[in-house]
C-alpha positions as CSV (number, residue, x, y, z in Angstrom):
1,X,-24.8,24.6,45.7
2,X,-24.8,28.5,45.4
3,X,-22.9,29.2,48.5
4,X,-24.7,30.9,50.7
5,X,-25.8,29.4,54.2
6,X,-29.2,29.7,56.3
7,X,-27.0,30.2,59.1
8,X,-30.1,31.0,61.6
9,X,-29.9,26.7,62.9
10,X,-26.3,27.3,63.6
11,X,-25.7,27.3,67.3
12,X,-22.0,27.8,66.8
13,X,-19.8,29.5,63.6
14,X,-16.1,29.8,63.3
15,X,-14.6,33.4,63.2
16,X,-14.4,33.4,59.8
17,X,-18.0,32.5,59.1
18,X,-17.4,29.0,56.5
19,X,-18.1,26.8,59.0
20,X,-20.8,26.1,61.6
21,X,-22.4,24.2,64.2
22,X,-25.7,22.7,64.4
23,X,-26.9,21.3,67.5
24,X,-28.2,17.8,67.0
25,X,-25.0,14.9,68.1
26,X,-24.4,12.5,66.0
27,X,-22.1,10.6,68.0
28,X,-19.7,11.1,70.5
29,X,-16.1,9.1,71.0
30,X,-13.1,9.6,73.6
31,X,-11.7,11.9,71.2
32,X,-14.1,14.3,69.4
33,X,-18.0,15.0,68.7
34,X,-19.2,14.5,65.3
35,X,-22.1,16.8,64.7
36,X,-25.0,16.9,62.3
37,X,-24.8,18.3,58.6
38,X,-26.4,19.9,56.3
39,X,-25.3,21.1,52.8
């Protein structure tokens, strides 16, 4: 892992850019939504 991030899939990033969102669900509960990733 070098650290740097094709952050281009990423439909959603935090503000301080070390973590974001892909779109794809993988499953959904009462209490949160887990989504896909990839490292």
């Amino acid at each position: 892992m070098n650290g740097e991030t094709d952050d281009s899939d990423f439909v959603e990033v935090d503000p301080t850019g070390r973590y974001g969102r892909y779109n794809e669900v993988l499953g959904k509960g009462a209490s949160k939504t887990v989504y896909e990733h990839k490292p």
